[in-house]
MDTraj code that builds the backbone (N, CA, C; nanometers):
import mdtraj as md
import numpy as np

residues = "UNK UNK UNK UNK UNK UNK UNK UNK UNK UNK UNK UNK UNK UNK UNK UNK UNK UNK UNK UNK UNK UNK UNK UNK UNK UNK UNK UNK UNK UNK UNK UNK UNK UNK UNK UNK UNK UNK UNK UNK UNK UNK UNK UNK UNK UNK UNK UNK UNK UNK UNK UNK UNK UNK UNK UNK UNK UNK UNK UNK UNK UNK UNK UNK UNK UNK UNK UNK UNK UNK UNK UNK UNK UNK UNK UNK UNK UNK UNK UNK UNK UNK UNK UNK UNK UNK UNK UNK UNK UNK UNK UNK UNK UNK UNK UNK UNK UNK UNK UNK UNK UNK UNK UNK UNK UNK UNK UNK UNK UNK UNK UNK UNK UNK UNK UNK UNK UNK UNK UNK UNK UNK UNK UNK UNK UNK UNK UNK UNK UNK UNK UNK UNK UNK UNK UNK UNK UNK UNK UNK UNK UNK UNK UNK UNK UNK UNK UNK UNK UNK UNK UNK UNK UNK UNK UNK UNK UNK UNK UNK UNK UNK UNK UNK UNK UNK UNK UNK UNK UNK UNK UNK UNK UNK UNK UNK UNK UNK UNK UNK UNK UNK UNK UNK UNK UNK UNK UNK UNK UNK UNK UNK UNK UNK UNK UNK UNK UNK UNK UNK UNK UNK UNK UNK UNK UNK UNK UNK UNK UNK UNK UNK UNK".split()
xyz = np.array([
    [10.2633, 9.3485, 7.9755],
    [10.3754, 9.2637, 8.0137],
    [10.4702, 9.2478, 7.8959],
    [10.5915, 9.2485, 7.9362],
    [10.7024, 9.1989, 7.8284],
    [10.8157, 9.1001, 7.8816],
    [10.8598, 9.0695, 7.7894],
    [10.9631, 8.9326, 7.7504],
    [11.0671, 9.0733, 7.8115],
    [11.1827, 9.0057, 7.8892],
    [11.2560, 9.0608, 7.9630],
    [11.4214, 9.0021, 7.8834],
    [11.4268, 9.0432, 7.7922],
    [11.5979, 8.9685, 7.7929],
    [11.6996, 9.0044, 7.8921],
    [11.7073, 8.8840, 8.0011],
    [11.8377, 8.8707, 8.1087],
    [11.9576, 8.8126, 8.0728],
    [12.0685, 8.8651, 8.0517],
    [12.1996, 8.8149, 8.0458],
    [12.2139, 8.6935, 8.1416],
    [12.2643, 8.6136, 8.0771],
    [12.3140, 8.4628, 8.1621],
    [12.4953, 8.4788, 8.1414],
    [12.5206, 8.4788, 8.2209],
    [12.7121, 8.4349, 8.1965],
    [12.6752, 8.3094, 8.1622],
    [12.8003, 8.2867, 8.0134],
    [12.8043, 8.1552, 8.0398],
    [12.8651, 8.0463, 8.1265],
    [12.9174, 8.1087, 8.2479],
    [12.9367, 7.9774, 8.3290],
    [12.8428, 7.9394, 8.4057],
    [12.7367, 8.0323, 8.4123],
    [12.6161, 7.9848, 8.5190],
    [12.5420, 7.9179, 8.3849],
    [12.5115, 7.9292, 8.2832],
    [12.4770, 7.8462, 8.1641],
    [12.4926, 7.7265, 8.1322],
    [12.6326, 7.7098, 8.1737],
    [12.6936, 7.5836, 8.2113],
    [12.6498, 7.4996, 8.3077],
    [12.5841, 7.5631, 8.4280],
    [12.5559, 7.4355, 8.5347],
    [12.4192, 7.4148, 8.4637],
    [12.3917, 7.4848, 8.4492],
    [12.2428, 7.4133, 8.3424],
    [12.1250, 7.4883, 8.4177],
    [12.1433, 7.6217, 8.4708],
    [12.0203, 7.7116, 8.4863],
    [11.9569, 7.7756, 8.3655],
    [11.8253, 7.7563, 8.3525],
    [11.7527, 7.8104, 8.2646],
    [11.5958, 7.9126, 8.3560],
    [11.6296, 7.9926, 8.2384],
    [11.4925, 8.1002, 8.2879],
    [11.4114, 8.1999, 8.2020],
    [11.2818, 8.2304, 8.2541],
    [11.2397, 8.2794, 8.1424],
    [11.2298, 8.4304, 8.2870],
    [11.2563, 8.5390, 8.2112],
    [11.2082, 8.6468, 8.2462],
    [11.1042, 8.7695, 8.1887],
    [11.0173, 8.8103, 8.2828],
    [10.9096, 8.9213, 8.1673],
    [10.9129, 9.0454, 8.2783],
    [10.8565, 9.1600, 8.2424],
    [10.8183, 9.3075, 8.3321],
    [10.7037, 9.2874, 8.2944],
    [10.6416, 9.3585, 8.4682],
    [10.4882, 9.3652, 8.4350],
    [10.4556, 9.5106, 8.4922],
    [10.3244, 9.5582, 8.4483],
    [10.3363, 9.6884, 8.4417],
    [10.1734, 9.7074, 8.5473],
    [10.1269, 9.7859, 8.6224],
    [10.0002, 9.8088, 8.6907],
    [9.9527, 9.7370, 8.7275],
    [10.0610, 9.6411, 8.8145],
    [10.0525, 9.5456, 8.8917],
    [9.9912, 9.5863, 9.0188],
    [9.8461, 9.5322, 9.0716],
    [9.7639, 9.5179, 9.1921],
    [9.8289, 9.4324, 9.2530],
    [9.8927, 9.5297, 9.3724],
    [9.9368, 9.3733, 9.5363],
    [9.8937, 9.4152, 9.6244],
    [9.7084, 9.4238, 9.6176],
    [9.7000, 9.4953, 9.7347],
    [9.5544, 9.3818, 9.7308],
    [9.5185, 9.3542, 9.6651],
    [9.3379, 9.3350, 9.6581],
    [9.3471, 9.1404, 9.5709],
    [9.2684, 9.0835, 9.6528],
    [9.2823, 8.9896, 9.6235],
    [9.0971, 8.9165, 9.5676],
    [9.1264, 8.9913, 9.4618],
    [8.9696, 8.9351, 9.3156],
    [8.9564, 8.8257, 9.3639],
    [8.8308, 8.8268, 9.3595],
    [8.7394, 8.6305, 9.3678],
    [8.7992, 8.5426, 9.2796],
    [8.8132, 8.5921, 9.1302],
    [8.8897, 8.4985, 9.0746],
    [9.0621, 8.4779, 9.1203],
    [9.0631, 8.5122, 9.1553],
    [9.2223, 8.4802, 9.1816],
    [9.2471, 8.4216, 9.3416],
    [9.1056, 8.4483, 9.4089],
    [9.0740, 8.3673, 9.5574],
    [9.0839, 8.2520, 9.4992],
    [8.9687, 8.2112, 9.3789],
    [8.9678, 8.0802, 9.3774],
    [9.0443, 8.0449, 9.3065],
    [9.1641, 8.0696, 9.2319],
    [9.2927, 8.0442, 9.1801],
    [9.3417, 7.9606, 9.2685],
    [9.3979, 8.0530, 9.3476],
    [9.4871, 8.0311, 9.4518],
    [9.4786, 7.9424, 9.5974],
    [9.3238, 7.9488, 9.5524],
    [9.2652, 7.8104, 9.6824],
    [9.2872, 7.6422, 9.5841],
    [9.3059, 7.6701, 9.5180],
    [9.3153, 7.5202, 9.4557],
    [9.4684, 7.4530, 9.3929],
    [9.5614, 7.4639, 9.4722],
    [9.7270, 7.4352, 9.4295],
    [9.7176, 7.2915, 9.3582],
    [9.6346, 7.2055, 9.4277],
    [9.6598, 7.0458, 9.3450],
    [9.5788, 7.1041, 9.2413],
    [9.4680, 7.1210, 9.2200],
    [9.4240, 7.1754, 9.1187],
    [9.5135, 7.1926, 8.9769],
    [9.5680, 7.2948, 9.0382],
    [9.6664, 7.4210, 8.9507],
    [9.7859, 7.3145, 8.9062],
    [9.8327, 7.2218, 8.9947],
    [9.9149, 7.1364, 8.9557],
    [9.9056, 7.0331, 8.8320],
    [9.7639, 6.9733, 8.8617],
    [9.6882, 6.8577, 8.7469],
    [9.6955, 6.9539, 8.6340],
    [9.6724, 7.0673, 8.6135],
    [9.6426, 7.1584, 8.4846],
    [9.8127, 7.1596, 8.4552],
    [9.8922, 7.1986, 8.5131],
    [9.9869, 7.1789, 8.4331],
    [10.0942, 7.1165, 8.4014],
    [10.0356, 7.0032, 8.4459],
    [10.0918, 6.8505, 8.4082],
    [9.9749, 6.8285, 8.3146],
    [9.8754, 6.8180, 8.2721],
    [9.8162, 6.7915, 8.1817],
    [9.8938, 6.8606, 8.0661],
    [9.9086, 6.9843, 8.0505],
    [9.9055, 7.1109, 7.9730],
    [10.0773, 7.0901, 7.9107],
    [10.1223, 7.0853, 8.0348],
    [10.2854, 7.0775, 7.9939],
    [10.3584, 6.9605, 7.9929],
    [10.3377, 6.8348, 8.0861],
    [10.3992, 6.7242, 8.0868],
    [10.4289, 6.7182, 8.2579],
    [10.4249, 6.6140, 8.2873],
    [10.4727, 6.6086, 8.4112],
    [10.6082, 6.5801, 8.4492],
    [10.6213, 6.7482, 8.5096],
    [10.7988, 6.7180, 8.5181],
    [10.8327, 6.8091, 8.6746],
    [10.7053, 6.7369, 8.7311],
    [10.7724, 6.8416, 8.8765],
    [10.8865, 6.7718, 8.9774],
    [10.8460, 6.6131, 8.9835],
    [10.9390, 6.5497, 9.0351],
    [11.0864, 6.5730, 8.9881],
    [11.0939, 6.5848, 8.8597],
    [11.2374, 6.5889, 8.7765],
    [11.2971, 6.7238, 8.8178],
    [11.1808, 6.8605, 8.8434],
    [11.2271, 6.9787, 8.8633],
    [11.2740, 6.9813, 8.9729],
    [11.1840, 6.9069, 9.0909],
    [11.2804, 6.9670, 9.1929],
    [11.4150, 6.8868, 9.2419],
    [11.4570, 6.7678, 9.1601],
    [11.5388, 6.7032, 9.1963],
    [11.6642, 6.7878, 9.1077],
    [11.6719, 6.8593, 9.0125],
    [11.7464, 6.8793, 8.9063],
    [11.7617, 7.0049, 8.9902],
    [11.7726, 7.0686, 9.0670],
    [11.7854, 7.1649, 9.2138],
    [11.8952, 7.1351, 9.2766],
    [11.8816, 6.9641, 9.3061],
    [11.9526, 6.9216, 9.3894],
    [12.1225, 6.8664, 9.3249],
    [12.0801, 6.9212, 9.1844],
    [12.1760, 6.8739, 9.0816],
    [12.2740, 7.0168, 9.0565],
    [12.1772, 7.1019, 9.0660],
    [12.2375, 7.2550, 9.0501],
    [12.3451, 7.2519, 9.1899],
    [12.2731, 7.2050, 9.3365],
    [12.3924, 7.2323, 9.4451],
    [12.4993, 7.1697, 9.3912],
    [12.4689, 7.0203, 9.3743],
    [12.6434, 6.9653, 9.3515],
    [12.7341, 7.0102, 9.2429],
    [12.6774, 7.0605, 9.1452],
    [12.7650, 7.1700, 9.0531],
    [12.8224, 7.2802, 9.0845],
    [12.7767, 7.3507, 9.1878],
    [12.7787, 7.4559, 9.2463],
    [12.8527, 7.4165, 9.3535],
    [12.8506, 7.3425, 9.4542],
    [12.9228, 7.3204, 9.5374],
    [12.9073, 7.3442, 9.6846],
    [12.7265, 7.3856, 9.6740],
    [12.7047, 7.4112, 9.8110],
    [12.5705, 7.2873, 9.8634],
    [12.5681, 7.3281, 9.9543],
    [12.4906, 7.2447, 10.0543],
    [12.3368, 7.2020, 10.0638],
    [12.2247, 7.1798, 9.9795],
    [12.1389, 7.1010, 9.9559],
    [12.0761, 7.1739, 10.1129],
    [12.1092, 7.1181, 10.1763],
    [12.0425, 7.0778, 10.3234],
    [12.0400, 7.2504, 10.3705],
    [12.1793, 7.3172, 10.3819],
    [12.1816, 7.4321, 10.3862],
    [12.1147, 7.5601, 10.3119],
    [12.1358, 7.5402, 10.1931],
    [12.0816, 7.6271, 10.1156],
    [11.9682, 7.5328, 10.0083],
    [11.8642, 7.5129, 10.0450],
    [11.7591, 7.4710, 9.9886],
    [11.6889, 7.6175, 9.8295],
    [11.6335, 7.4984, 9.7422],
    [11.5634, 7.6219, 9.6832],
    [11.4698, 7.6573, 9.7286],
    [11.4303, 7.7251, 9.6623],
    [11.3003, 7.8222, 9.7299],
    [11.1653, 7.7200, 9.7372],
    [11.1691, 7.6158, 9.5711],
    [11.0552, 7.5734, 9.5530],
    [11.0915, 7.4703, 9.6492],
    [11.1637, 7.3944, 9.6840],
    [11.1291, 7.3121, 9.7991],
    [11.1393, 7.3136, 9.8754],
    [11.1277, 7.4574, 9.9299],
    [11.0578, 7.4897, 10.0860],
    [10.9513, 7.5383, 10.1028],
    [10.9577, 7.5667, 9.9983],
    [10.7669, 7.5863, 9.9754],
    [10.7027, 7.4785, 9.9454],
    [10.7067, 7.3966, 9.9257],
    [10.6906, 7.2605, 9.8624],
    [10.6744, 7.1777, 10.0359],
    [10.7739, 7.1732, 10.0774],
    [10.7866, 7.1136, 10.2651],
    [10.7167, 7.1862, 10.3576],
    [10.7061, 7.3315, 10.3507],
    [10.5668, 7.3632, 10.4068],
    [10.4554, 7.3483, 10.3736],
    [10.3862, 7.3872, 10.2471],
    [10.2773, 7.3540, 10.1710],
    [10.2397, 7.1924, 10.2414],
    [10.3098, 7.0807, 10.2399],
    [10.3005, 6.9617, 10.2976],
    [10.2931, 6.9271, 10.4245],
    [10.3693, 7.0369, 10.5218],
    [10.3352, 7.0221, 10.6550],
    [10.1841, 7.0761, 10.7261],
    [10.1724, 7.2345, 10.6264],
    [10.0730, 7.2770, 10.6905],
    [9.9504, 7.2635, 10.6070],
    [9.9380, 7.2203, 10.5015],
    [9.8236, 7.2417, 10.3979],
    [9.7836, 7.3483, 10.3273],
    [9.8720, 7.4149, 10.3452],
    [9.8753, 7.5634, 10.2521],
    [9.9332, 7.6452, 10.2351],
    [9.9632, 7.7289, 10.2200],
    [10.0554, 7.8302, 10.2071],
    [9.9982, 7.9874, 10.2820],
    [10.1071, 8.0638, 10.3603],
    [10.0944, 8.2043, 10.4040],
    [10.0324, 8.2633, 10.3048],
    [9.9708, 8.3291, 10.3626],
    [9.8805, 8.4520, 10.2902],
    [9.9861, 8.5765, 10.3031],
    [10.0162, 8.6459, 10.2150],
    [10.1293, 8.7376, 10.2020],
    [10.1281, 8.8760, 10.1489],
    [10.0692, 8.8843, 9.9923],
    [9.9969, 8.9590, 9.9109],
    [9.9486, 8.8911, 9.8332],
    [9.8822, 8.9213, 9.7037],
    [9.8429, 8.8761, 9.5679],
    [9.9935, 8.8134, 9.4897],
    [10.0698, 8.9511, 9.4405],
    [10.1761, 8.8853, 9.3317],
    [10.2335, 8.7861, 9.3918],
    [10.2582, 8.7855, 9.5609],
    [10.3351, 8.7118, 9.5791],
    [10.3329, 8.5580, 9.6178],
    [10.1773, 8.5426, 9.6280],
    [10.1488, 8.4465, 9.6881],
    [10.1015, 8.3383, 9.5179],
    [10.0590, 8.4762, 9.4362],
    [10.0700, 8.3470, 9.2869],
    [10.1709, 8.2887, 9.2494],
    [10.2904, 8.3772, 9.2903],
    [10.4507, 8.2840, 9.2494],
    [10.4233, 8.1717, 9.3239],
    [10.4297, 8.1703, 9.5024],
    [10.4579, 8.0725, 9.5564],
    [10.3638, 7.9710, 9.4776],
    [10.2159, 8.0087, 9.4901],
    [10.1626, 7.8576, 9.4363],
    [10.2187, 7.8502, 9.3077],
    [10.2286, 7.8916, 9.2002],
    [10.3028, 7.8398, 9.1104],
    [10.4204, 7.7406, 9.1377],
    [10.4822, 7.8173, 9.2310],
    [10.6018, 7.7443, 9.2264],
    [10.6155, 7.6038, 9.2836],
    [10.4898, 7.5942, 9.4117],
    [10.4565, 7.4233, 9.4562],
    [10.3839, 7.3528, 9.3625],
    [10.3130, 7.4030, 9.2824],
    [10.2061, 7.3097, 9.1924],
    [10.3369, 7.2781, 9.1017],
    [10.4168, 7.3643, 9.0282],
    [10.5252, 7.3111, 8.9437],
    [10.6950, 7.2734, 8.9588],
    [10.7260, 7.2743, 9.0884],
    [10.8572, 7.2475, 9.1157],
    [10.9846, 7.3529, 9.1017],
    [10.9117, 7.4781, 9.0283],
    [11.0152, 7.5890, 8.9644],
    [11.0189, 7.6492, 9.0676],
    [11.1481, 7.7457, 9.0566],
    [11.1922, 7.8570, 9.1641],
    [11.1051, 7.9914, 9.0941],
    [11.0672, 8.0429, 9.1576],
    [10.9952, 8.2015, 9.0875],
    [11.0102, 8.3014, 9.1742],
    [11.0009, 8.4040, 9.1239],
    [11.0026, 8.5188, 9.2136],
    [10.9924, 8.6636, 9.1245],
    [10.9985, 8.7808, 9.2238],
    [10.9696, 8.8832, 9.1222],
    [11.0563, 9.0179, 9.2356],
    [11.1060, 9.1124, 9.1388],
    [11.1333, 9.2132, 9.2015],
    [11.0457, 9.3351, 9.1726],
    [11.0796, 9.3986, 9.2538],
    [11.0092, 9.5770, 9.2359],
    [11.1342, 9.6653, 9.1304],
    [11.0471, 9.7101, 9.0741],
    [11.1148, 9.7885, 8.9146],
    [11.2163, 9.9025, 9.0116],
    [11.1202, 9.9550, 9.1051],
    [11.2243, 10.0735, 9.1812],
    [11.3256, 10.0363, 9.2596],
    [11.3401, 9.9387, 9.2856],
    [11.4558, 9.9027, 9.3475],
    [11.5821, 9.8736, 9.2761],
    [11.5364, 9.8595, 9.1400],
    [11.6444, 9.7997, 9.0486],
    [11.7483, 9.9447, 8.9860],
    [11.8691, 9.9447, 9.0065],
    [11.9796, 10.0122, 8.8913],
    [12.0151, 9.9301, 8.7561],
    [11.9930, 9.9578, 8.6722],
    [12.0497, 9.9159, 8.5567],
    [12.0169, 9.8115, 8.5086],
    [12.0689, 9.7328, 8.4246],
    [12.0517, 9.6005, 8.4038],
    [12.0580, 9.4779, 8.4994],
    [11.9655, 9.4070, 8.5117],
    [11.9867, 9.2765, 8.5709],
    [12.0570, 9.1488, 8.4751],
    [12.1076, 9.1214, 8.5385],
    [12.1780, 9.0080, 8.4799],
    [12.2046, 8.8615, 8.6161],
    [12.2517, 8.7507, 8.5584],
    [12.2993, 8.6489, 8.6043],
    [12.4228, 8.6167, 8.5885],
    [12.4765, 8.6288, 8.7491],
    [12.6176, 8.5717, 8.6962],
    [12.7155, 8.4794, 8.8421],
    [12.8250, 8.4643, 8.7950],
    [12.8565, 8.3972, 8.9554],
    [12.9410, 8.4990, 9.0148],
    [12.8955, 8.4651, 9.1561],
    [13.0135, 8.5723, 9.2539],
    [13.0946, 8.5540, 9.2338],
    [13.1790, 8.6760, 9.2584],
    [13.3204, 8.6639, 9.2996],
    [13.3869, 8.6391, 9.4185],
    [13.2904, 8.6477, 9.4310],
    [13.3281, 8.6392, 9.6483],
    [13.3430, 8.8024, 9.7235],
    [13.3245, 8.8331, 9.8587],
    [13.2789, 8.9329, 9.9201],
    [13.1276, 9.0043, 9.8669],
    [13.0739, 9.0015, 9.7616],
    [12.9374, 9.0757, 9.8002],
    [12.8985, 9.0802, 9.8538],
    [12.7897, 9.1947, 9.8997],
    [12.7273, 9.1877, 10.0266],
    [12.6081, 9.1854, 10.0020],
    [12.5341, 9.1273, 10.0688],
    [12.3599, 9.0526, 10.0799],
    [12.2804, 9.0851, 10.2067],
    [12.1732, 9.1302, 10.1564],
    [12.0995, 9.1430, 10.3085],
    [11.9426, 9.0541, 10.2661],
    [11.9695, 8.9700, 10.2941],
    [11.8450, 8.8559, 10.2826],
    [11.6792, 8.9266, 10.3024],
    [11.5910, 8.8846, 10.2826],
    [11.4338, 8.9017, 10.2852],
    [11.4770, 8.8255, 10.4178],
    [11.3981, 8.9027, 10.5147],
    [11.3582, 8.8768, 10.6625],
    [11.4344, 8.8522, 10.7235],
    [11.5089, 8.9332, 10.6912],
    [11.6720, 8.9346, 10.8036],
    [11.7102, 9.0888, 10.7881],
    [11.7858, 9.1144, 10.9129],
    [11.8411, 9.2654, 10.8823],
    [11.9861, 9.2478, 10.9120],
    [12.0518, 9.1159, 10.8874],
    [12.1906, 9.1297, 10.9283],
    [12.2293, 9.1055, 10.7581],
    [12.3198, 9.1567, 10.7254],
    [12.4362, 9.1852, 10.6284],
    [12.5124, 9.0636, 10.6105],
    [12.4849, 8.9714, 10.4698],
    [12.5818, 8.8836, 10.4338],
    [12.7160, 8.9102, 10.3550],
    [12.7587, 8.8752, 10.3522],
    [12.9075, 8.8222, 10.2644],
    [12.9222, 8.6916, 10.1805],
    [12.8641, 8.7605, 10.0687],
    [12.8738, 8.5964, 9.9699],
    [13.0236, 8.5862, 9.9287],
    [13.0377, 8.4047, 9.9381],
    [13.1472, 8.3064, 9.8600],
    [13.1539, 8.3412, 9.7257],
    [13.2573, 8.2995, 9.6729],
    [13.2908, 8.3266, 9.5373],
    [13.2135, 8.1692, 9.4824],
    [13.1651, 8.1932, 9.3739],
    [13.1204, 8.0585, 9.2817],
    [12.9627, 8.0346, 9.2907],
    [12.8863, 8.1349, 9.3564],
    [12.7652, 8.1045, 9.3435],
    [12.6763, 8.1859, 9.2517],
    [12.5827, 8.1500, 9.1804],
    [12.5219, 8.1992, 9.0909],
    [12.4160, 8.3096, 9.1478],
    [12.4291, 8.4104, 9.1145],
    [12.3610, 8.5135, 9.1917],
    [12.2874, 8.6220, 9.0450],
    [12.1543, 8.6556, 9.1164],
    [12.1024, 8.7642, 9.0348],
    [12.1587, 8.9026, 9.0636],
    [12.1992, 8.9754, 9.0012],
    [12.2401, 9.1459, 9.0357],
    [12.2045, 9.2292, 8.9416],
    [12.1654, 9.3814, 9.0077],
    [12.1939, 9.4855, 8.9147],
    [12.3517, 9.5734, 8.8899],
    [12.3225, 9.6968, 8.8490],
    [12.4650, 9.7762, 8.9183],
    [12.4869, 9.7825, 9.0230],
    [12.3900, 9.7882, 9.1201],
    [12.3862, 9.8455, 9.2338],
    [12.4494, 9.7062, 9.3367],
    [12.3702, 9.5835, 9.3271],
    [12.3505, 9.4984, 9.4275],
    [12.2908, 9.3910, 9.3760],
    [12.3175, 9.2292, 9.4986],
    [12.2727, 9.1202, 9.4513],
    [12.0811, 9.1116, 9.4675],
    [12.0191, 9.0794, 9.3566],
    [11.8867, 9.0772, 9.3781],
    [11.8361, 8.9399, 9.4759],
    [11.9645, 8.8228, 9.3893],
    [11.8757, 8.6773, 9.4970],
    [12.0080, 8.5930, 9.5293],
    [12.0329, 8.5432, 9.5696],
    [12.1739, 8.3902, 9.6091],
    [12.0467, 8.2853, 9.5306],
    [12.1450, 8.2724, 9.3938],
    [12.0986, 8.1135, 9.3642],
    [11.9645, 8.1443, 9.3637],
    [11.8868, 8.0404, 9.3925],
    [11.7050, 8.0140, 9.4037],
    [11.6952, 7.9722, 9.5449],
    [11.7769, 8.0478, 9.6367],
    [11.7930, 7.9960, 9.7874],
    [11.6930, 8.1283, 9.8056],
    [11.7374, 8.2542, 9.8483],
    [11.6713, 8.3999, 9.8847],
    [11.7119, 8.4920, 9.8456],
    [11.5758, 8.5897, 9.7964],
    [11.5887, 8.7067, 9.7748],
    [11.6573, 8.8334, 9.8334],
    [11.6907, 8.9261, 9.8174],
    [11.7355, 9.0034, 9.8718],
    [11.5870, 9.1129, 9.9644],
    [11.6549, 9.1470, 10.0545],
    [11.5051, 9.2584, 10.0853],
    [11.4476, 9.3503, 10.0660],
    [11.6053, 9.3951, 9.9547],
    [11.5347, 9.5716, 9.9220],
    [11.4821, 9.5644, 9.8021],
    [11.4957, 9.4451, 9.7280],
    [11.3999, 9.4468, 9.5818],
    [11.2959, 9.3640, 9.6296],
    [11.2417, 9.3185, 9.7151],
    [11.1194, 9.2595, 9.7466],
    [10.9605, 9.3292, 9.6610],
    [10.8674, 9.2535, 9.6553],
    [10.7419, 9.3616, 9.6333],
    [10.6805, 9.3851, 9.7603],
    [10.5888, 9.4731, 9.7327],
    [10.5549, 9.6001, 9.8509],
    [10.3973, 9.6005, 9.8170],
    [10.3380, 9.6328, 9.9055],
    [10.1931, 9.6533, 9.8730],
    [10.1872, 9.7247, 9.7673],
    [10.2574, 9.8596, 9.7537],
    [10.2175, 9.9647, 9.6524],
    [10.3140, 9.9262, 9.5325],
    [10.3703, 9.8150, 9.4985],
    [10.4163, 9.8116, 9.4289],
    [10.3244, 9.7986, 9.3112],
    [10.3935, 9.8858, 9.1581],
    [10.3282, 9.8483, 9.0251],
    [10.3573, 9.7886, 8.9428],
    [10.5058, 9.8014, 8.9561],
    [10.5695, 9.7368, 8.8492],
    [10.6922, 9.6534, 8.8825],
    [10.6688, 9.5511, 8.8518],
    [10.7785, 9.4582, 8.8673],
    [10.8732, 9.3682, 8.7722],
    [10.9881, 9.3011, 8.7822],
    [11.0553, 9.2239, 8.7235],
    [11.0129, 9.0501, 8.7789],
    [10.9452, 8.9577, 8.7151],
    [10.9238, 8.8482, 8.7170],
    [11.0707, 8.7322, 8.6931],
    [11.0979, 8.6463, 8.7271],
    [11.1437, 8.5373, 8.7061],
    [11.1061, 8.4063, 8.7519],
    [11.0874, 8.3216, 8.6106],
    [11.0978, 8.1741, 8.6370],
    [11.2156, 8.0690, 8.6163],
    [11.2602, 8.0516, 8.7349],
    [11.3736, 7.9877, 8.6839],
    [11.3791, 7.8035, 8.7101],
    [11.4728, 7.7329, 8.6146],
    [11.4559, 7.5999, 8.6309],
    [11.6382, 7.5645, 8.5722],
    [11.5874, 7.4482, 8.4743],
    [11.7625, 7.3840, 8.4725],
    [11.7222, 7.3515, 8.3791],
    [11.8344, 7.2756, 8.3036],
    [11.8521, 7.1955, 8.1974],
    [11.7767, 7.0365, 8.2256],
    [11.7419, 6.9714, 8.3378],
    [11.6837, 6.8349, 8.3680],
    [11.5062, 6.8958, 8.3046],
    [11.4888, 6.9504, 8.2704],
    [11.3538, 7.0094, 8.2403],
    [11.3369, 7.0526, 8.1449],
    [11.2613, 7.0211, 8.0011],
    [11.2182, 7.1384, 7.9022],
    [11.1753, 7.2683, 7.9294],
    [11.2580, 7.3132, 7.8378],
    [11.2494, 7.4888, 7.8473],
    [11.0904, 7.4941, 7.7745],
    [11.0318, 7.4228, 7.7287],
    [10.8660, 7.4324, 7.6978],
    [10.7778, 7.4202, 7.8456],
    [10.8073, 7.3901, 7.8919],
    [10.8065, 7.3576, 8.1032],
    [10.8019, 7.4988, 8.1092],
    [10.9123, 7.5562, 8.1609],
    [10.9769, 7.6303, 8.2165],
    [10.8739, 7.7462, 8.1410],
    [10.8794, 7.7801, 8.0293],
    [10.8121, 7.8633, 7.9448],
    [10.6901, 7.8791, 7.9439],
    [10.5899, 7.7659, 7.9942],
    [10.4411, 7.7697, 8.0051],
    [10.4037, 7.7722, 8.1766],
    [10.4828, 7.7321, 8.2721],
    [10.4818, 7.8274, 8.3889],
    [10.4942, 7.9228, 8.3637],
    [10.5840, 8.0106, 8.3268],
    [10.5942, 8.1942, 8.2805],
    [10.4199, 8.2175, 8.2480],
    [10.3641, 8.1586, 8.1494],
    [10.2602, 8.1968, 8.0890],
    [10.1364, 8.1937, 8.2268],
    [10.1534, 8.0667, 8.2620],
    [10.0538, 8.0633, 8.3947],
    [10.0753, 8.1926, 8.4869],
    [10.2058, 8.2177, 8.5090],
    [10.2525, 8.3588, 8.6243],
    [10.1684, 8.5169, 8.5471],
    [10.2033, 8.5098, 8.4254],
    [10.1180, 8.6461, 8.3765],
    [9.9789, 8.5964, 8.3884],
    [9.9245, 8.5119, 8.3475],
    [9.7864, 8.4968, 8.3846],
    [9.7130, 8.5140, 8.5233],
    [9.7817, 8.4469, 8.6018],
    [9.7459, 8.4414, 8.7532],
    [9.7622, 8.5930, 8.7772],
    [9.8950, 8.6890, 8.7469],
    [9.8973, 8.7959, 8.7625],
    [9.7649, 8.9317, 8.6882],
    [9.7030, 8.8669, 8.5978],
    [9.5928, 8.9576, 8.5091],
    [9.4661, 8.9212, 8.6227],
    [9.4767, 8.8392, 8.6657],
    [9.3199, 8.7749, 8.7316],
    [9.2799, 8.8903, 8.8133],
])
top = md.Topology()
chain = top.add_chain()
for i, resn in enumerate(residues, 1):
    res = top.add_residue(resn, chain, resSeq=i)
    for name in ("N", "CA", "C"):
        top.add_atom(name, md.element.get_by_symbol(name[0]), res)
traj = md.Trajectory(xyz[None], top)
């Protein structure tokens, strides 16, 4: 695994997104190890450990989300982050979809700690990834949708050369998704400025771990 340096524009810097990014390399998303069964069966668990470990700052994380829309200028209700819809299901149903391995350690990561996470597939990517805000017209084709968006100008979006990877910490795109056979991927943890980047930074550490199990 490696430390990933991602370009931030500084105007998305400005609303106060922070993130840590790494690549991981002979990545298993196919087989789900006993240890990482019982990882992943224990989310409050996983939560107490890193609020012990890091400080308890999940309440602050996911409200400082709701701080990113009104900077941004969009809709809370509409475009939710990722972690607190995972967070509102996790609570309705008592657990979370079973999906693959990589992907299902982000999600619990991301309910035990309030952060947005996610990861792309290395082959899907052209060039550099970076962070920056739309300009308006890109085009987006969401994870679990096959209709074709048109993003607004002013929203903070992940891209390569090619195309947008995510809108915000709302959704991924579908063609960088991971795949069963995927090996190698691009990780992100992302959070804000309402949160220590020592937070933000020791989730990352939990995501490669959960990912070695």
């Amino acid at each position: 695994m490696a430390e990933q340096v991602l370009p931030v524009d500084s105007a998305v810097a400005d609303l106060g997104v922070r993130l840590v990014a790494f690549t991981i390399s002979g990545l298993d998303n196919r087989d789900y190890r006993p240890a990482l069964r019982d990882w992943l069966e224990d989310v409050p668990g996983l939560r107490q450990r890193l609020s012990s470990s890091l400080g308890d700052h999940f309440d602050a994380a996911l409200q400082g989300f709701r701080v990113l829309r009104e900077r941004t200028g969009r809709s809370w209700r509409r475009f939710p982050p990722s972690c607190q819809s995972l967070v509102d299901s996790y609570q309705r149903r008592g657990g979370l979809p079973k999906i693959s391995p990589a992907v299902d350690c982000y999600n619990a990561l991301s309910v035990a700690s309030g952060l947005s996470l996610g990861a792309h597939d290395l082959r899907a990517i052209r060039g550099a990834v970076r962070l920056t805000l739309s300009r308006g017209g890109e085009a987006f084709c969401p994870l679990g949708s096959e209709k074709r968006q048109t993003l607004p100008a002013g929203e903070y979006i992940y891209c390569d050369d090619r195309a947008v990877l995510c809108r915000m910490d709302y959704r991924q795109a579908r063609h960088s998704a991971l795949r069963a056979d995927t090996t190698d991927g691009l990780c992100i943890v992302q959070g804000h400025d309402a949160i220590p980047m020592d937070y933000i930074e020791g989730v990352a550490r939990e995501l490669r771990r959960c990912l070695a199990l």
